[in-house]
C-alpha positions as CSV (number, residue, x, y, z in Angstrom):
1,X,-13.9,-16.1,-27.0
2,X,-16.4,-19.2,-26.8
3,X,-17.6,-20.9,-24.0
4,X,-14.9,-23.9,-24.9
5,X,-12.0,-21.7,-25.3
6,X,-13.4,-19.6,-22.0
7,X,-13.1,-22.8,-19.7
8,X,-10.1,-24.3,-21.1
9,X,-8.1,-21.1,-20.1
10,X,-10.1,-20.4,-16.9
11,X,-8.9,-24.5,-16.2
12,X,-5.1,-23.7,-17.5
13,X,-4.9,-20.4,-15.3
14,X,-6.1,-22.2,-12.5
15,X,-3.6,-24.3,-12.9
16,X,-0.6,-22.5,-13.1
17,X,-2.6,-20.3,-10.3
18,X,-2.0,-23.7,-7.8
19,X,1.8,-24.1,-9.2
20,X,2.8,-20.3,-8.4
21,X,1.0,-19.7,-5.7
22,X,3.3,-22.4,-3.1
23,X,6.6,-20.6,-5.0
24,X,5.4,-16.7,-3.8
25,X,3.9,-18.0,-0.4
26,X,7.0,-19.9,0.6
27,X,8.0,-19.3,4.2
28,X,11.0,-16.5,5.2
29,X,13.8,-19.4,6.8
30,X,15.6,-17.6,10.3
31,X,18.7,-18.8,8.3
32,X,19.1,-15.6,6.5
33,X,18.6,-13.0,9.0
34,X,21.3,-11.7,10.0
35,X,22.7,-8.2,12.0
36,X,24.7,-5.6,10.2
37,X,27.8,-5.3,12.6
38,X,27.3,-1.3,12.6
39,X,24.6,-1.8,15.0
40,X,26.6,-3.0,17.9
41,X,30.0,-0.9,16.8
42,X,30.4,0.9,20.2
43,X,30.3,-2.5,22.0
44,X,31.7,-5.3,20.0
45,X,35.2,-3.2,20.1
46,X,35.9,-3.8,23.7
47,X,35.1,-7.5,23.4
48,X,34.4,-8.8,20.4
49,X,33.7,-12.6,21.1
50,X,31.3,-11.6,23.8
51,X,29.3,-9.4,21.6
52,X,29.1,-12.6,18.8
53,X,28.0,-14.9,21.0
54,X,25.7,-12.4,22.4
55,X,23.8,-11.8,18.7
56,X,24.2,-16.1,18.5
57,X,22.3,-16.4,21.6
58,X,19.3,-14.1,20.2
59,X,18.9,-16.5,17.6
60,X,20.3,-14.9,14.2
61,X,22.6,-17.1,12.0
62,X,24.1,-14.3,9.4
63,X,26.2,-11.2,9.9
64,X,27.0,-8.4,7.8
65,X,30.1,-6.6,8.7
66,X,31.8,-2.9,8.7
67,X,34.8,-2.2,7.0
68,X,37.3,-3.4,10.2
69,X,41.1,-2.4,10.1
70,X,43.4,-5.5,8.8
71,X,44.3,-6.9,11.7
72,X,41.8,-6.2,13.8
73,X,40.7,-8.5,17.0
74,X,36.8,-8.3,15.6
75,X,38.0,-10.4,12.5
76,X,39.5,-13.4,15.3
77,X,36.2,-13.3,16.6
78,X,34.0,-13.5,13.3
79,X,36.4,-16.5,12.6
80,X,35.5,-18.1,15.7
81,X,31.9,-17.6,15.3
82,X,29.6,-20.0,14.0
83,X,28.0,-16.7,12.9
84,X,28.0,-16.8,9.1
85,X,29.4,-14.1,7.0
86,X,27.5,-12.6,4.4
87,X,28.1,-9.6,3.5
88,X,30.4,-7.0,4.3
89,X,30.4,-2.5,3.7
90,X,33.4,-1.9,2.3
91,X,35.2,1.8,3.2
92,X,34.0,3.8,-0.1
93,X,37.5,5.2,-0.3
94,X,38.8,2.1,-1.3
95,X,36.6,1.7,-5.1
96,X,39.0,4.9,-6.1
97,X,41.6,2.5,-5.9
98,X,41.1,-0.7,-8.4
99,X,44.6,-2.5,-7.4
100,X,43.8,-1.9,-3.6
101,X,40.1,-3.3,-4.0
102,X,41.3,-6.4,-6.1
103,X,43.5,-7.4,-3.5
104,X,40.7,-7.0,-0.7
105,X,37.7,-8.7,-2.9
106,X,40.0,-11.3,-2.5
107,X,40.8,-11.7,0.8
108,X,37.0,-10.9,1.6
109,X,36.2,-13.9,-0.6
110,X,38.9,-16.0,1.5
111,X,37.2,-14.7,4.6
112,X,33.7,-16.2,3.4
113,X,31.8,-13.4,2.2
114,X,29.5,-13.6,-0.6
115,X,28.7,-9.6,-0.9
116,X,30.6,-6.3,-1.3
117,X,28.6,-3.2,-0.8
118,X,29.8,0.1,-1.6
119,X,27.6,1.8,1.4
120,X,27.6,5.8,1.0
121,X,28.3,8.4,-0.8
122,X,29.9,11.5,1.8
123,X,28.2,14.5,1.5
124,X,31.6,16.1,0.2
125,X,31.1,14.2,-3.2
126,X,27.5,14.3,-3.6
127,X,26.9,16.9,-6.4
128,X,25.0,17.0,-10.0
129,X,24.2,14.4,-12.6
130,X,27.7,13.5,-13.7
131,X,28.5,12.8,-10.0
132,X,26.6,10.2,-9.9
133,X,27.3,8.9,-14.0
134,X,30.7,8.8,-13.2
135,X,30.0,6.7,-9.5
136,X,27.9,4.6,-11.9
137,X,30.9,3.9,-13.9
138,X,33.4,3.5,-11.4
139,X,30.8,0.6,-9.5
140,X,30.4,-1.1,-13.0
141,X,34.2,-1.4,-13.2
142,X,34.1,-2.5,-9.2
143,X,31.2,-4.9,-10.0
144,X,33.7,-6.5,-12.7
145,X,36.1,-7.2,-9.8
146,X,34.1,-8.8,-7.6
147,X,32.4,-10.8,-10.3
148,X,35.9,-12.1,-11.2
149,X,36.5,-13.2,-7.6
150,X,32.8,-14.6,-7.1
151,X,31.5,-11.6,-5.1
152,X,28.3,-9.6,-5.5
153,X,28.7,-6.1,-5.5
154,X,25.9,-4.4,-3.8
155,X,25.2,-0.1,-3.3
156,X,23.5,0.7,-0.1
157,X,21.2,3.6,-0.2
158,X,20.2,6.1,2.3
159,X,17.4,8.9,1.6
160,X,19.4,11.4,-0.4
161,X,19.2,9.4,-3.3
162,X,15.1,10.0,-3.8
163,X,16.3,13.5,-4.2
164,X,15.8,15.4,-7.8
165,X,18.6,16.1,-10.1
166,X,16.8,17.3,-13.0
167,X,14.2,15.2,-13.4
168,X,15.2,11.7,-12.3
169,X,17.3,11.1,-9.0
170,X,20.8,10.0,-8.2
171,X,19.3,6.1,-7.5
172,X,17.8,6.4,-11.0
173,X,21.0,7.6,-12.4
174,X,22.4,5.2,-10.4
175,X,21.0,1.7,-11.4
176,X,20.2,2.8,-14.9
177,X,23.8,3.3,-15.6
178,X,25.0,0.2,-14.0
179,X,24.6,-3.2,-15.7
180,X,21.8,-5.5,-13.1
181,X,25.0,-8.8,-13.6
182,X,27.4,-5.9,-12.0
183,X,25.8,-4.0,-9.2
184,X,22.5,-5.3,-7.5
185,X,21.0,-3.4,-4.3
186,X,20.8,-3.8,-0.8
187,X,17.4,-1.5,-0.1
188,X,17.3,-0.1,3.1
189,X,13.5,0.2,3.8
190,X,14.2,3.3,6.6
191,X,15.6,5.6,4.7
192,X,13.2,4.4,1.5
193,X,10.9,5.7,4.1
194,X,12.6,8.8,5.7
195,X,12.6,9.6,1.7
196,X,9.0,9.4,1.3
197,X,8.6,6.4,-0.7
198,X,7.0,2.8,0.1
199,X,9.7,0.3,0.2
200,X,7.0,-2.3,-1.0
201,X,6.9,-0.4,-4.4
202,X,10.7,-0.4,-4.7
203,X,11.1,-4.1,-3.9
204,X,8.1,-4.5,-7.1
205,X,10.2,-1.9,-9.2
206,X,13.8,-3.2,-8.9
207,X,12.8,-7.1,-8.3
208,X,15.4,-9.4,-9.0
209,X,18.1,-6.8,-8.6
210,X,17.5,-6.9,-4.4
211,X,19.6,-9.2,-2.5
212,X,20.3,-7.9,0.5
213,X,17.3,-6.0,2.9
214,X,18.4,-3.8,5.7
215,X,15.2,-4.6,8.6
216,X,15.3,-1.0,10.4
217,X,11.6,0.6,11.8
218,X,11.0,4.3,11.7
219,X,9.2,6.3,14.3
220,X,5.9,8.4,13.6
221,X,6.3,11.7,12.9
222,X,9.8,11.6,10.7
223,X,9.4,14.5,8.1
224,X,10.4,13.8,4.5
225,X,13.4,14.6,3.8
226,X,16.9,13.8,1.1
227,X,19.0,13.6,3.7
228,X,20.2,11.4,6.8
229,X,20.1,14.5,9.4
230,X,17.0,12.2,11.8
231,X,17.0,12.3,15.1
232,X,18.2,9.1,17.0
233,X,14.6,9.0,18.2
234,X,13.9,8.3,14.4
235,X,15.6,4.4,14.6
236,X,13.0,1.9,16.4
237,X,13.4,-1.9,16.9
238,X,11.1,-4.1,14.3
239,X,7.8,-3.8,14.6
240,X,7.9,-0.7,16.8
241,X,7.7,2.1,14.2
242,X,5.5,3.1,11.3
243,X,7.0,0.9,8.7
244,X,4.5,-2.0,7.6
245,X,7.4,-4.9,8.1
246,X,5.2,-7.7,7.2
247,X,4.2,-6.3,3.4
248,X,7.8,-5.2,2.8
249,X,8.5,-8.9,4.2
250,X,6.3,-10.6,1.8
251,X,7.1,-8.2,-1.2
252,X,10.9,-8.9,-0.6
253,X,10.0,-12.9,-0.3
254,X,8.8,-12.1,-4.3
255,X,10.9,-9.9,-5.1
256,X,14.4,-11.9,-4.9
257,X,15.9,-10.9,-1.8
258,X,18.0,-13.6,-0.2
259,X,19.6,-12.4,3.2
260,X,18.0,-9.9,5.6
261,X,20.2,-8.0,8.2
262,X,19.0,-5.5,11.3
263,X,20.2,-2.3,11.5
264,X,19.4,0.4,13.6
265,X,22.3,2.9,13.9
266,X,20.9,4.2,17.0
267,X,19.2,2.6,20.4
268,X,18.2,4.1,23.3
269,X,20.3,2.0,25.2
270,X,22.7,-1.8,24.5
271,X,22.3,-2.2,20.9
272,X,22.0,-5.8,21.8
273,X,19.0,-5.0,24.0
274,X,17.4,-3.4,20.8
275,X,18.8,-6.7,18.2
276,X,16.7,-8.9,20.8
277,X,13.8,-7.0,20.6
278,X,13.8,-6.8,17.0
279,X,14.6,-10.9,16.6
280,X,11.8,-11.2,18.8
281,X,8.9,-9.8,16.5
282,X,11.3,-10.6,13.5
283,X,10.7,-14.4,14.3
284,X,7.5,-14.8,13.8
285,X,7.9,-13.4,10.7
286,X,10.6,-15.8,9.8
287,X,10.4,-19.8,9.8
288,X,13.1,-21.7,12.0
């Protein structure tokens, strides 16, 4: 290369250098954190509105909900609530059932929501390589059905998924059998963990096809392991555990992701106690 051609493509990188560089850096908004609902499921029961206006109060702006009962008293109160609704984990019995899950994408777009997320696979139905092909199938015919009503379809993993079957894994399986316009993923950077693997490297690996980030820290000491048998002790709030939040933070910013919801499906005492100390570290992360 001569000396010409050498600076005119040092100038041009430099260039396109200053243009990308404000588009990766740009600052995490507050307006897209949010809680995932199964957080606070032994309180919000007894009285709903309280326990909204409680998680208001902390300072988050999005929620993610659990699969409530039609006719519940939580769904009065998330109508009530200036909370916004996101996203929502939707009972995986319901995606053996197309007609039923038609008629609820439906009413969950009515509701607000902008996500569906198919959020576990029970242990009962967990098996081989064709398990997981034929879940694969059954999501890509879901995804379909959400597309058609504007939804997103999301899967949800938890740490059994990093587990061999053969020689890939059921999240390989998974995604690789799925179109990326049918089923994205919501990454849940604790059990990424618990499963041995950096969540960093997942967000770089599956960019674009991340939405949704469940925030949940992990204590020291958690063995690896494919499965979800942790202790309680295992679940910490933000920026009290092991997990380097700020790189998964700045890899997610790149990587696509667009809402960000707590979770920690265990406290050591009011889950909202926990959801405040979390929002507390969380918010200097994010920009108000």
């Amino acid at each position: 290369m001569s000396i010409t051609t050498r600076r005119g493509f040092v100038a041009q990188s430099a260039v396109l250098a200053s243009l990308v560089k404000p588009l990766l850096s740009a600052p995490l908004n507050d307006g897209d954190l949010g809680v995932q609902l199964y957080t606070v499921r032994d309180v919000i029961k007894k009285d709903p509105a309280t326990t909204l206006k409680a998680i208001e109060n902390i300072g988050y702006k999005e929620i993610e909900s659990t699969d409530f009962a039609k006719g519940d008293p939580v769904w009065k109160a998330l109508a009530a609530s200036p909370l916004k609704l996101v996203s929502i984990h939707v009972n995986s019995a319901s995606f053996t059932k197309p007609d039923e899950l038609k008629a609820r994408f439906a009413d969950f777009k009515k509701r607000g929501f902008q996500y569906v997320v198919y959020p576990y696979v029970p242990d009962s139905e967990r098996g081989g390589a064709d398990v997981y092909k034929r879940l694969a199938a059954a999501l890509n015919q879901a995804g379909q059905l959400a597309k058609a009503d504007g939804l997103t379809l999301c899967y949800h993993n938890h740490a059994f998924e990093f587990g061999k079957v053969g020689d890939t894994t059921p999240l390989q399986i998974i995604l690789s059998e799925t179109q990326p316009d049918t089923l994205s993923l919501e990454l849940d950077m604790f059990w990424v963990s618990v499963a041995g693997h950096d969540p960093v490297a997942l967000l770089k690996q599956y960019r674009g096809r991340v939405p949704l980030l469940h925030l949940k820290d992990k204590a020291q000491g958690v063995p690896v392991q494919f499965n979800e048998k942790v202790p309680e002790s295992a679940f910490k709030e933000d920026g009290s555990g092991s997990i380097d939040i700020p790189a998964v933070l700045a890899a997610a910013n790149t990587a696509g992701v667009k809402n960000y919801f707590v979770e920690q499906d265990h406290t050591p005492g009011d889950p909202v106690d926990s959801l405040r100390q979390s929002y507390k570290y969380l918010s200097k992360q994010f920009k108000s």
